[in-house]
N, C-alpha and C positions, 0 to 999 in steps of 0.2 A: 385376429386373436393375438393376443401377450399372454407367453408366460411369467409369472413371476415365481421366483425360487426361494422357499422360506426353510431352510437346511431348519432340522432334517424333512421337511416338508414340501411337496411341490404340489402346487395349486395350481389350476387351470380355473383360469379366469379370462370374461371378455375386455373389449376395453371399454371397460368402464367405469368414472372414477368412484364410484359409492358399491363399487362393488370389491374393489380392491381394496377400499379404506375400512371397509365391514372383514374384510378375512385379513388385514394387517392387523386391525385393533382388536380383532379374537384370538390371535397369536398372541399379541402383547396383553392382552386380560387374562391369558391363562398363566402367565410367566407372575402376573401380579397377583391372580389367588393363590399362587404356590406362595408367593414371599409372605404373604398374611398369612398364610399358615403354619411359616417355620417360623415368622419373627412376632407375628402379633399386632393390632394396631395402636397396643396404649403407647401413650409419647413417652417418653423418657426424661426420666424428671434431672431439675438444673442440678449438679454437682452441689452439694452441701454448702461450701463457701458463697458459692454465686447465691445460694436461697437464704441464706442469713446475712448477705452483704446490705448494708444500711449505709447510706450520707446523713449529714447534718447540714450536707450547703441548701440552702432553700431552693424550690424547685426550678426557678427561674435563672436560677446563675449557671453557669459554664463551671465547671470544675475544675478546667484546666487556667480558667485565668481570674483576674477582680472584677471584668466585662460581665454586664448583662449584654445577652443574646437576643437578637431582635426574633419576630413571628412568636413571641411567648407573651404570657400574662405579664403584667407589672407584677415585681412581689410588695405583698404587702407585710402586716407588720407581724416582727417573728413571734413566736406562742412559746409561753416557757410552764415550765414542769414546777408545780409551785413546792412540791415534796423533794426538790433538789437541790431548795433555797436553805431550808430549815422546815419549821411546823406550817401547820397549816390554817390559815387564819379561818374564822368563826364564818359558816353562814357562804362559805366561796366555796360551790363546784368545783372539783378535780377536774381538769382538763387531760383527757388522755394524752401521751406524745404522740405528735405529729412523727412519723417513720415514710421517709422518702426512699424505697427501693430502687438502689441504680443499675440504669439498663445495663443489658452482661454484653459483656465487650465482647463483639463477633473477635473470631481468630483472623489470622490475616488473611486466609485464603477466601472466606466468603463474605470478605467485607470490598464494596464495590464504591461504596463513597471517597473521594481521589483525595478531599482536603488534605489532611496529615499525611497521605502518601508522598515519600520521600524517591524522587528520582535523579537519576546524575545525565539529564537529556543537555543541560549546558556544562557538562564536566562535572565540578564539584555536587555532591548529593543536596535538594534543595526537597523542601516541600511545593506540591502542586501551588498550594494557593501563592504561593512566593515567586514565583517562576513566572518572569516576564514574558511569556509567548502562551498561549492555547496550548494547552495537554490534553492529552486522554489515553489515561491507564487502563488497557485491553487485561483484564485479569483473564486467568485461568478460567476461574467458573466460568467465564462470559465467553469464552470462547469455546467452551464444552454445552454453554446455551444453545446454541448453534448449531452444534458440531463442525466449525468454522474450517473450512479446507483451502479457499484461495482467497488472496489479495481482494478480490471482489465483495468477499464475506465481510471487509473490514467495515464498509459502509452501512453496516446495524449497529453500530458501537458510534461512531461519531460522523458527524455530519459532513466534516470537510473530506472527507472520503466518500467517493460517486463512483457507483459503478461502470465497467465501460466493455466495450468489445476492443479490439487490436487487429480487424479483418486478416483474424487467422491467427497471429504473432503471440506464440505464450508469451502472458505479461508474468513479469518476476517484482513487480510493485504498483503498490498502489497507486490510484489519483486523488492527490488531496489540492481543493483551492484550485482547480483547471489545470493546474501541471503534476508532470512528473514528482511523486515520492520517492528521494531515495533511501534507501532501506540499508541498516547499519547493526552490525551484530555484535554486542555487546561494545558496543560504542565506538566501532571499526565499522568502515566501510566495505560493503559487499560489494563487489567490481561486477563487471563484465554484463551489463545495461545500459539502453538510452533511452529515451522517453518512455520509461517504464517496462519494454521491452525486451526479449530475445536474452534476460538474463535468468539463474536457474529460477526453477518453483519455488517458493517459501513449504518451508517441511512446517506444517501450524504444529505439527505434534512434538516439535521439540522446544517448546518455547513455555516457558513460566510465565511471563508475561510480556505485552506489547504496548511500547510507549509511541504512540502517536502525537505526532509536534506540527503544526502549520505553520508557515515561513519558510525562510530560507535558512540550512542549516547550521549548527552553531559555530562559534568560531573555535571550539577545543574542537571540534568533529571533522569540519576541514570539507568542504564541496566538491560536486561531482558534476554537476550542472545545472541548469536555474530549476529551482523545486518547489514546487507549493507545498512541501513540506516531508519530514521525515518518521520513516520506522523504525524504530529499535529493537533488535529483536533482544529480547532476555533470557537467554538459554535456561535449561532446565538445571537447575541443583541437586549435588549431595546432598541425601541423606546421614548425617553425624549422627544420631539418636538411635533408631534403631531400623533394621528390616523392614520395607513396604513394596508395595507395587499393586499395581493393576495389569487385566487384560482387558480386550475391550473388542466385540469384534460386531461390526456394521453390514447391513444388509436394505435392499430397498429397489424400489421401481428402477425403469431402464438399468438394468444390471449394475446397479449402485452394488459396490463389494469393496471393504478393507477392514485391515486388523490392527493393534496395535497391543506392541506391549513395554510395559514400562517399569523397570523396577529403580530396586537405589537401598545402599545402606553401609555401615560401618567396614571399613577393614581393617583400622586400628585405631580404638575408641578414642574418639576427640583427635583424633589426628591426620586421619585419614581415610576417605569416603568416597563411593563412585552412585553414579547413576545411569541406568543403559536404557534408550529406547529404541525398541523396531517396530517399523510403519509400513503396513504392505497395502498395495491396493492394485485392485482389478477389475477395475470399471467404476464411474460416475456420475452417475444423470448428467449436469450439467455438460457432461462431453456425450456421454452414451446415445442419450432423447438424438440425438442429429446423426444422420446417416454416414456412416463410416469413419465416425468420431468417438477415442476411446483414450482412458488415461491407465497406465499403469508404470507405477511407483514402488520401488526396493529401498527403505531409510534407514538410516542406523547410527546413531547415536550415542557417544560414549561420553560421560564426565568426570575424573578426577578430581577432588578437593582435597588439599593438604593447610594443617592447619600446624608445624613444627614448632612453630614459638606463639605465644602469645600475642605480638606483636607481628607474625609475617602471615601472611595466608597466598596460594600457591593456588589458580583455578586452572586446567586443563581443559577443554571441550575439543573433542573431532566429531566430521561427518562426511556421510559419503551418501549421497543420491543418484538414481538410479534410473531415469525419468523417458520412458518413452512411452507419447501420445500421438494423435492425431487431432489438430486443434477443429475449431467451430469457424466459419466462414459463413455460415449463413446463405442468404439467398442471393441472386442477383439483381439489376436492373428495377431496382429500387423505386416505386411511385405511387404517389396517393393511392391509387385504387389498390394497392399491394397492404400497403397499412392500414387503413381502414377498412377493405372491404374479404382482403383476401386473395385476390384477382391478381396472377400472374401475366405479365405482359410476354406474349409467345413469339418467335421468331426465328430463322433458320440464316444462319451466317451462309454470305453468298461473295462476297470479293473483298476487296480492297481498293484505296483510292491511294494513288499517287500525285504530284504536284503537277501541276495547277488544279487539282482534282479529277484526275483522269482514272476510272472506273478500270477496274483488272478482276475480272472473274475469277474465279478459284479461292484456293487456299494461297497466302500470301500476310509475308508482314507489313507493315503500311508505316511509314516517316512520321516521325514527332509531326506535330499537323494537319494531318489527314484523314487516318481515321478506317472506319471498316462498313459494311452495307450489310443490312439484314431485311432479310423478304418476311414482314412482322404478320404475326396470327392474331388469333384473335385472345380475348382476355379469358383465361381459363384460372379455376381453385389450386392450388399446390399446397400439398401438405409443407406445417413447419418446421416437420423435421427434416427436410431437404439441405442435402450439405454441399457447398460449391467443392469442398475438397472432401467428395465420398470414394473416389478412387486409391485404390491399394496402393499405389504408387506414392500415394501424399503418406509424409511420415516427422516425425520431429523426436530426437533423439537426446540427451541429455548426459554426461557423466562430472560431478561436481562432486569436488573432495573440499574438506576446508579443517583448518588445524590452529587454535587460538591459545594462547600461554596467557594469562593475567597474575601478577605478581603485583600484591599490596604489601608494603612496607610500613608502618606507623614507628615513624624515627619518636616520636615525645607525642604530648597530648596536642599540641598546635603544628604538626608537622610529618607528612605522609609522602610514601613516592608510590608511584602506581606507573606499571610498564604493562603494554597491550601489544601482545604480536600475534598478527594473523596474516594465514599463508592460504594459500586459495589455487587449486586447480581446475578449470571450466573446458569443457569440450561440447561442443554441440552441433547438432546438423539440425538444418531446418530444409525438408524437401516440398514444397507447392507448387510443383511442376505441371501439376494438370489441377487444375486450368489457367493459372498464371504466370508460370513461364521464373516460378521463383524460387532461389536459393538463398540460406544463407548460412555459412558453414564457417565455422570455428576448429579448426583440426586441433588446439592445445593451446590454450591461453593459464599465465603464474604471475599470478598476484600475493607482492610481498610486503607488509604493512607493519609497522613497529611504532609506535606513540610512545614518547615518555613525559611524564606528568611529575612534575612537584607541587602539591596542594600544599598550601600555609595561611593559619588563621590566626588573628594575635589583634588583642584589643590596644587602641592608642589614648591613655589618659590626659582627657580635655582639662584644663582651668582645675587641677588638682593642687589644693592646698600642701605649700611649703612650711617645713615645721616651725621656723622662725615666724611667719605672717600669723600662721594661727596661733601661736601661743601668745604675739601682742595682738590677737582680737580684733585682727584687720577684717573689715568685711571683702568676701568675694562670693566671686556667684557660684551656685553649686557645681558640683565638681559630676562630669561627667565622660563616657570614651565613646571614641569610633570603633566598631567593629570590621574588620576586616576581614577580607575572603578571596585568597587569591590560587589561580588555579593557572600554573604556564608550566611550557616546554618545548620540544620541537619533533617532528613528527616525519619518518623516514619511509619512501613507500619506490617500491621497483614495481615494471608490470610492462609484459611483452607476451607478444602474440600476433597470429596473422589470423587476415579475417577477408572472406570473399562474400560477394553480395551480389546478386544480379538476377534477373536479368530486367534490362528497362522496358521493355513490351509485355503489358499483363495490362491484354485489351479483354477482361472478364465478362461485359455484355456482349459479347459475339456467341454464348451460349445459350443452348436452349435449356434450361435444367428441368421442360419436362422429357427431355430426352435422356437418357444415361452416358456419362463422359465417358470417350474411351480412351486407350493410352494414347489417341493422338490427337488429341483433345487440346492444342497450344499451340501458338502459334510459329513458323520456323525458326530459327537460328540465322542470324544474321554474321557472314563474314568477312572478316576484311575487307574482300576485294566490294562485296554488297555496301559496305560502310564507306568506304573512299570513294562509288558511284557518285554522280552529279543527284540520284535518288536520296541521297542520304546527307552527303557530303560531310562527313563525321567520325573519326575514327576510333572515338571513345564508344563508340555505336557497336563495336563491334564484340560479338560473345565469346568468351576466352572460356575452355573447360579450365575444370580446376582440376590442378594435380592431386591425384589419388582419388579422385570422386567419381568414376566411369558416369557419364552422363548427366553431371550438373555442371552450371555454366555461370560466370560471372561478368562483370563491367569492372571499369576504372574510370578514376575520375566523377564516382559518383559521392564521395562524401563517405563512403561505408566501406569499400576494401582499404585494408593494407596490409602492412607489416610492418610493427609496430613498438619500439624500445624506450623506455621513460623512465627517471628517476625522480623524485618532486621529496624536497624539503623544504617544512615549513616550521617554523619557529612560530609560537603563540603567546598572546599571557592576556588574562581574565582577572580583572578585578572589581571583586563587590563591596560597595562600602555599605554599612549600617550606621547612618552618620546619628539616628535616635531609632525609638522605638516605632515612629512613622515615616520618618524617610530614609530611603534607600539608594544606592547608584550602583548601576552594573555597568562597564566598560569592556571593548575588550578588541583585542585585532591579532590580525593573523595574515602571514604571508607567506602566499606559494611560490616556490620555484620550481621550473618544472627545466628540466632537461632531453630534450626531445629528439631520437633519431627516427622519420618515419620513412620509408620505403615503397615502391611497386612489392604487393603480393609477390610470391612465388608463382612463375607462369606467366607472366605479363610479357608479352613481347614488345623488346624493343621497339618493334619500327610502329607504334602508335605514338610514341612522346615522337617519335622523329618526323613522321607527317602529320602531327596536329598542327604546326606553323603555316604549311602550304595551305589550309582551312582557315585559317587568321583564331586558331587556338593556342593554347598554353602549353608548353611542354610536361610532360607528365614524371617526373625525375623524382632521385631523395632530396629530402628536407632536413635541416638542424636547425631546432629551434630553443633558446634561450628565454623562458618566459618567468615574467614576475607578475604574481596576482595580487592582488591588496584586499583587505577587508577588514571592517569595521563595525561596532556594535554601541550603539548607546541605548541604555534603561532606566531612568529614572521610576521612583516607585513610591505612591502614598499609601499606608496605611494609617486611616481616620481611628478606624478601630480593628481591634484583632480575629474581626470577623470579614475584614473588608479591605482589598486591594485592588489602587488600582494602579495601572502603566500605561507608559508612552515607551513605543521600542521604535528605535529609527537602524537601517543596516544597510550599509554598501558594499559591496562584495564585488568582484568580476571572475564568471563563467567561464565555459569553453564549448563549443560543438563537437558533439562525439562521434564517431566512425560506430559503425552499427554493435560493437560491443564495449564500446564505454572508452573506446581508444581515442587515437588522433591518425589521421588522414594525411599524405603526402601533399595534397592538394590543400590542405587548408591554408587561405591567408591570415600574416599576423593578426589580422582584426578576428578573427575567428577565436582566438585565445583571448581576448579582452572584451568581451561580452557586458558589460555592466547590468548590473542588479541590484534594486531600490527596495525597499520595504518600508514602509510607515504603517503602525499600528498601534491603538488603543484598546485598553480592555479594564476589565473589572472582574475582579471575582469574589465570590461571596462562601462562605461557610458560616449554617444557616441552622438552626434547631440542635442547636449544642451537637454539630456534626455528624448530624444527620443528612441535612441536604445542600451538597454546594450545588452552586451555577457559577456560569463563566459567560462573560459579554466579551465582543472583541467586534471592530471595526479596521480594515486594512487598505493601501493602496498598495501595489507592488508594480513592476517593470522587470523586464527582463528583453530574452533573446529565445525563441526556442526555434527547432529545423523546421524546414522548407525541403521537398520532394523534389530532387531536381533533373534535369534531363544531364547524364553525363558530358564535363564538357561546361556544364549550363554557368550561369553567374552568382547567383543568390541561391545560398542553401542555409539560408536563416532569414528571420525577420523577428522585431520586436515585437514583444507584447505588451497589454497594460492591463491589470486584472484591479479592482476593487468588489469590498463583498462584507458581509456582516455577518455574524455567526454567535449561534447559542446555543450552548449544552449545560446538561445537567444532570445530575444523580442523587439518590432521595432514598435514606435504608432506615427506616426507621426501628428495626429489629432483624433480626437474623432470620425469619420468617418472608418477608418484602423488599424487594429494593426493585428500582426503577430507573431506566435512563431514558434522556431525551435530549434531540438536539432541531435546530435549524440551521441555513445556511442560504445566505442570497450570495452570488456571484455574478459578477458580468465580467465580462474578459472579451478584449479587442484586438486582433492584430494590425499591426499599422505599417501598412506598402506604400503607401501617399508617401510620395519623393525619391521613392527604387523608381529601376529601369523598367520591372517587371512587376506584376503583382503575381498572388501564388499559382501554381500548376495545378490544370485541373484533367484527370485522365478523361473525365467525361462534364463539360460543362452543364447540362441542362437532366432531364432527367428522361427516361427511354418514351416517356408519354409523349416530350415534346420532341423527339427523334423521330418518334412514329408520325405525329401528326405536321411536323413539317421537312421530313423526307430526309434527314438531317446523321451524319452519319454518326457509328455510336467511339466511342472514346479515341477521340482525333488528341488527345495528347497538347493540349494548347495552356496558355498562360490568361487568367485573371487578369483586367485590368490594375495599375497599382492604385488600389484605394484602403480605405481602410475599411476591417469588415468587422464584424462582430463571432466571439466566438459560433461556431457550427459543432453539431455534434453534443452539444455540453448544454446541461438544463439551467436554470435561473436560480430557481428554488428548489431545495430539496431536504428533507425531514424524517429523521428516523424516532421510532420509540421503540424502547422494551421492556418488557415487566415481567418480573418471578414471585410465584409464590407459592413456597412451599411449608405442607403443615406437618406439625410433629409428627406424624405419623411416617411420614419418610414420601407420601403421594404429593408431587406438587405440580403447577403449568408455569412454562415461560410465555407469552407472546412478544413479536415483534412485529412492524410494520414499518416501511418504508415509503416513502412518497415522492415522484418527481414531476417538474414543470413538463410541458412538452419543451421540444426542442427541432430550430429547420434543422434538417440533415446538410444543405448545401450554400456556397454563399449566392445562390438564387430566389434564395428566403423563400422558396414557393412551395417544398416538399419537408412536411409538417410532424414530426412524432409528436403524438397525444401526450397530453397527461395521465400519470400512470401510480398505482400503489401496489403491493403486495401486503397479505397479512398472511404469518406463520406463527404457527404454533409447538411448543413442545410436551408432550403430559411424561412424566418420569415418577417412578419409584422408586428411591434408595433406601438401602436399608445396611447396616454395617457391612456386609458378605457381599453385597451385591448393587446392581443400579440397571431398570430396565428405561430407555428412553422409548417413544415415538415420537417424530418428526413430522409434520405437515406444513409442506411448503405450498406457496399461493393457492390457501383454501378458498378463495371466492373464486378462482381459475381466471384471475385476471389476463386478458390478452394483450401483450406489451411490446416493445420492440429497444433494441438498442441499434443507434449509428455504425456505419462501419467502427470508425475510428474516431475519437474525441478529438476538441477543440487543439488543444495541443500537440498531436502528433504529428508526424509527420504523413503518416497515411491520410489521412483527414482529406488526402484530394482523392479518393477514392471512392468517397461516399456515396456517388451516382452511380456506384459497383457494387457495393456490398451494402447488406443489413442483417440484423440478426433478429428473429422474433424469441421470445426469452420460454421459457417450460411452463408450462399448463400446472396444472396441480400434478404434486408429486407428494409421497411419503419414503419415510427409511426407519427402521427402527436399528437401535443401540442396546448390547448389554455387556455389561462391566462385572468382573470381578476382583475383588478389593483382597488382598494379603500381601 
């Protein structure tokens, strides 16, 4: 039996989902005869202006330009009022006038079509359709469509955003294009992330809007490491006008619980303005549905806007998060009959094997190689909500501050300065000790960021007549300018911290999970004198506790600890030219420098760099490193007509490999700092039905470098990729009533080992079917031939839509649906995730006072699964460990009040 708790109501209910959807939707039916009977159902008629608003442009023209707009009738010929000439001729019919009512311009909030939308995703403020890369502006509504909570949610909104799992690892960004998004808040960089990982939560409730970009990031924005594209988060805004706010508080299946409240308004008219939000939350399906997995969230939110002169405006934003969960890990030992049929593969860990494979009973950790032995059962059903990490032990802790100053200056009408400083505090613990033997802990990471920007626009007159030529009546050709658009300056960022990560044995099919883990549930701890045996021969093998942690334990030499001091300036400058009314050139580069002291963590004992030699290893010591990054942007741009653009974007840039919170590593070689990254890209976009409906085409190749999982010690903790892929979105409003979004997305993405020593590490090469059936032990920790493989983990194809529609009355539905290719889980191509959809629905009532939502997620109860880890991670060798089966049908309902 489930409870479900509908304050002030409790319901006992079985589990059943049409049983619980019948006592949600009689809760939310009677909140909606209340509101028809305080407000009433007649609509509400247009404001007087909008009902007598008339044009005289003929129906087929654009009003904003001399273009006709294609998808329309041709016009034909115009009809004149013959009683506006003079008399009226003998025997000729009055023709009444033709009155063409123009559609009433939606306000900005619930207009969802991007054309005219104006963003500054390359610096300077541009419109969508102008903007040489793929955009998608996440408005507010659309995100209240939803009731959007994580980075995962962003994949209803646009296509190059796939959902994923992290076996286990809160992701703090999205995946757009097969890699890493990284995510930038108000057009600053949010630190302390690596392949989308282990940095804070996205707070969706403090964000106005969300600009999703694909590519690699711009050159005013400055890189973090190779990305298939970027988020922007848009913080929320002062209110200068008058007194608003909402509250809003959530409730739903698997103990879905949170609140929110939001206000905002004057505190010296026209001059000065705040807005505060807090976001509390106490449970979340998505965490909840799975055993021993829970999120709870403290947010808070404050804005200042000062507006002292006419010409200066002053934004302030802080925030402070509050984040402790327990993530989703899913099931183990992952194989066909598990995804398809249900069937967990049974077995009892019984020894370990040492080299040459010599069999050791018991409990014991077993050498990179070797591997572990289980006495296999037979195929038994296990529920999906079984969690590898349902032990109280497993915990993930979060304290994120962050404080941003924006300062716009407008010196003249051609000429602006704009200063961006943000400061950033991250502490985080991540504990996965049972059943993976994993930490990764953060005791105090500051991050310090200051951007200064000089914007300057000024037209250059072409072949303009001199007064003497034209007054003797010389011919010349018409007199025309370039438009210019230039956006540079230089960009100052500190950022230190120490970071521990470990441990390398996290042999996860050695359990049985229809047994219950207990606290010793992992495997031993490996010490020194264990690491420098002839068993090991390895002294980066060895588990160091970490100072102030009582019983978490780290590595060195994996790529992920250190301790960590960096300054990086980088000088830019961005130029657009307007050379006509059809062609364009965007330019633009930017260079890092980066000044690097990296260090052994705190704890680290000496005598492992001192006996890694006698092993024929590397010493393990500090670093000083002096790096310059280059990068480059060319955009050419035609527009035929004012409805129609297209580009060519070419970018060269070089990356870095990051230590497990966005840092740099002792161990990294100079080549780890110069990572090169390519992009070539075409696209077109269109605004369509006198802007109503754009689309966006775009075709891309890219390259890059992303991490490799490596055994401490090891050689390769990177390898190249090459991702190419096509992509189409769209949005379609034909009145403030409907609008609609849609997108596709073809990718392929390939990593290329072909000519390493090695190819990638894999915890578990084959899958536990073919362990069982050829006697084969489970995660011997071994190395991929080097070839080249094709992404794992990551779909092919993948398609979202959504549609609203709400009628005057204030009742309306959103649906959504999402769609993916299957995908192998391993690079054995043999163990298959299905193809997969989801359809969700929203029904709501708003009404001036108030707004009641219901939610219905996967109402056809699709049965689905994600990968451990995506194509690009670095867990990605994991996959023959972990998977995740995704939540069955679920509901939540939402109500708001509006003052």
């Amino acid at each position: 039996m489930d409870w479900v708790t509908l304050s002030p109501f409790i319901v006992f209910c079985p589990r059943n989902r049409i049983n619980v959807l019948l006592r949600y939707t009689l809760f939310f039916f009677l909140f909606f005869i209340f509101g028809l009977s305080m407000s009433g159902l007649d609509a509400q008629p247009l404001p007087d202006e909008q009902q007598n608003e008339e044009i005289t442009t003929p129906p087929t023209q654009n009003p904003s330009s001399n273009e006709f707009s294609p998808l329309s009738p041709s016009p034909g010929p115009a009809l004149s009022n013959p009683s506006s000439t003079g008399s009226t001729p003998p025997n000729i019919p009055i023709l009444a006038p033709v009155i063409v009512t123009s559609q009433e311009e939606l306000p900005e909030e619930e207009n969802v079509v991007e054309t005219n939308m104006e963003t500054n995703v390359l610096g300077t403020p541009m419109k969508v359709i102008d903007i040489p890369r793929t955009v998608q502006v996440v408005t507010r509504q659309e995100l209240n469509t939803i009731n959007a909570q994580t980075v995962n949610d962003l994949a209803a909104f646009t296509p190059g955003v796939v959902p994923s799992q992290q076996t286990g690892s809160p992701m703090g960004e999205p995946m757009i294009r097969g890699l890493p998004g990284t995510v930038f808040r108000n057009g600053i960089l949010v630190g302390f992330s690596q392949s989308g990982q282990y940095g804070p939560l996205m707070n969706m409730m403090a964000y106005d809007n969300l600009d999703v970009v694909t590519g690699p990031v711009s050159i005013v924005y400055g890189p973090q490491e190779l990305a298939g594209g970027f988020a922007n988060e848009l913080t929320k805004q002062p209110y200068f006008d008058k007194f608003r706010g909402n509250a809003s508080y959530t409730l739903g299946m698997y103990d879905t619980n949170f609140w929110n409240i939001d206000i905002g308004g004057p505190i010296l008219k026209d001059k000065l303005a705040y807005r505060f939000d807090y976001f509390g939350q106490d449970g979340y399906a998505p965490y909840n549905y799975y055993d021993g997995a829970y999120l709870q969230r403290q947010c808070f939110y404050l804005d200042l806007g000062a507006k002292p002169y006419e010409n200066l405006s002053i934004d302030f934003n802080t925030e402070l998060d509050i984040n402790h969960f327990n993530t989703v890990a899913g099931l183990n030992r992952p194989t066909s009959a598990l995804i398809n049929d249900g069937l967990y593969q049974t077995g009892t860990w019984i020894g370990w094997y040492g080299p040459p494979g010599v069999f050791h009973p018991g409990i014991g950790t077993a050498p990179p190689g070797a591997g572990y032995a289980v006495s296999w059962g037979p195929l038994v059903t296990i529920s999906p909500r079984t969690n590898l990490f349902a032990n109280p032990e497993d915990d993930d802790q979060q304290a994120y501050y962050v404080a941003q100053l924006i300062t716009s200056l407008r010196i003249n009408d051609n000429l602006s300065l704009v200063n961006n400083t943000l400061f950033e505090y991250y502490s985080a613990l991540i504990d996965q000790a049972i059943p993976s033997d994993f930490w990764g802990i953060l005791p105090s990471g500051y991050n310090f960021d200051d951007r200064l920007e000089l914007r300057f626009v000024f037209d250059q007159p072409i072949n303009e007549k001199e007064g003497s030529q034209a007054a003797k009546g010389q011919d010349q050709p018409p007199a025309f300018s370039f438009h210019h658009s230039i956006d540079t300056g230089i960009e100052f960022r500190y950022f230190s911290d120490t970071e521990y990560a470990g441990v390398w044995h996290q042999p996860v099919n050695i359990w049985n999970l229809t047994q219950p883990l207990g606290y010793n549930a992992f495997t031993p701890l490996v010490s020194f004198a264990q690491a420098t045996s002839p068993l090991f021969a390895n002294p980066y093998l060895t588990d160091i506790p970490v100072p102030g942690y009582p019983g978490a334990f780290f590595n060195v030499f994996n790529y992920l600890s250190t301790a960590d001091t960096f300054y990086e300036l980088s000088p830019f400058y961005q130029h657009q030219i307007n050379f006509t009314d059809k062609w364009s050139l965007m330019v633009g580069a930017r260079m890092n420098s980066y000044f690097i002291q990296a260090s052994p963590p705190q704890g680290t004992p000496a005598i492992l760099s001192a006996a890694a030699p006698s092993f024929g290893l590397p010493p393990y010591t500090s670093t000083s490193m002096n790096i310059v990054q280059p990068e480059i942007t060319i955009s050419p741009s035609y527009k035929p007509f004012p409805w129609m653009n297209t580009y060519f974007t070419f970018f060269y840039g070089q990356t870095t490999l990051l230590s497990q919170f966005g840092s740099f590593a002792p161990e990294f070689p100079s080549a780890y700092y110069h990572q090169n990254n390519f992009l070539y890209e075409v696209g077109t976009k269109f605004n369509l039905l006198h802007d109503k409906l754009f689309l966006g085409l775009s075709g891309y190749y890219q390259t890059g470098f992303i991490p490799a999982q490596v055994i401490p010690g090891g050689p390769v903790a990177t390898t190249e990729v090459a991702i190419k892929g096509a992509q189409l979105m769209g949005n379609y409003q034909p009145n403030k009533n409907f609008w609609l979004n849609f997108g596709y997305a073809f990718i392929v993405g390939q990593e290329l080992w072909q000519g390493l020593p090695i190819g990638p590490l894999a915890l578990q090469p084959y899958s536990s079917a073919v362990a069982r059936q050829l006697g084969l032990p489970v995660d011997p920790l071994v190395n991929e031939p080097p070839l080249n493989y094709p992404f794992i983990g990551f779909p092919t194809n993948y398609g979202n839509l959504m549609a609203t529609y709400k009628f005057d009355s204030g009742l309306g539905i959103s649906l959504w649906a999402l769609a993916e290719s299957g995908d192998f889980i391993f690079y054995t191509y043999s163990t298959r995730i299905p193809s997969w959809y989801t359809l969700n629905a929203r029904i709501f009532y708003t009404s001036k006072r108030w707004e009641a939502s219901l939610y219905l997620y996967n109402i056809t109860d699709e049965h689905y699964w994600f990968a451990g880890a995506p194509g690009f991670s670095a867990a990605r060798n994991f996959n023959y460990d972990y998977i995740v089966p995704q939540l069955p049908f679920w509901i939540q309902g939402s109500l708001s009040i509006f003052f």
